[in-house]
N, C-alpha and C positions, 0 to 999 in steps of 0.2 A: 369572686365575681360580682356576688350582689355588692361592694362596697363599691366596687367600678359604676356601677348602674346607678347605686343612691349619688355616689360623686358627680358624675354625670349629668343627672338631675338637677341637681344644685347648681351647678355649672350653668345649665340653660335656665334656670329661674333668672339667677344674679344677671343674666344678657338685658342688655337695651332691647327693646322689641323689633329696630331694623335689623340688628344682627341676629336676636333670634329669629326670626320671620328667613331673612337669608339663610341662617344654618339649617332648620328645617325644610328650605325647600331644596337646599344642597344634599342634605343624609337622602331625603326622599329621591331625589332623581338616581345620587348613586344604586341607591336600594334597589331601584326599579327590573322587576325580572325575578327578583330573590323573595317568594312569597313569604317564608319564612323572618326575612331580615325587614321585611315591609309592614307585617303584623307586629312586631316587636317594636321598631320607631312607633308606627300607631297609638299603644299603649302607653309607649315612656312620653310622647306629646300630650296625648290625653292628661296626664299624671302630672306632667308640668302645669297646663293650661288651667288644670283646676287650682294648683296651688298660688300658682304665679297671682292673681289679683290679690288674694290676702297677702303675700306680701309685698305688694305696691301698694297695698293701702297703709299698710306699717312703716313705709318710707316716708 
């Protein structure tokens, strides 16, 4: 399951930021209601958003 999650991560790093911007605001709506499923995108965002500039800058 965690390889799913680091996969996934890297998946939205490597996004253009229109598409990530729309897939995050796509998981979030779905999510919406599912307290559980809502705190969990939170954190895998978070986890992107920090890493994502270091490697735009590497690009």
């Amino acid at each position: 399951m965690f390889e799913n999650i680091i996969q996934m991560s890297k998946d939205l790093i490597a996004m253009d930021i229109d598409t990530y911007n729309m897939c995050k605001y796509t998981l979030r709506t779905q999510a919406a209601g599912n307290q559980h499923l809502t705190k969990f995108l939170s954190v895998l965002f978070e986890l992107v958003e920090e890493k994502r500039p270091l490697l735009l800058e590497m690009r």
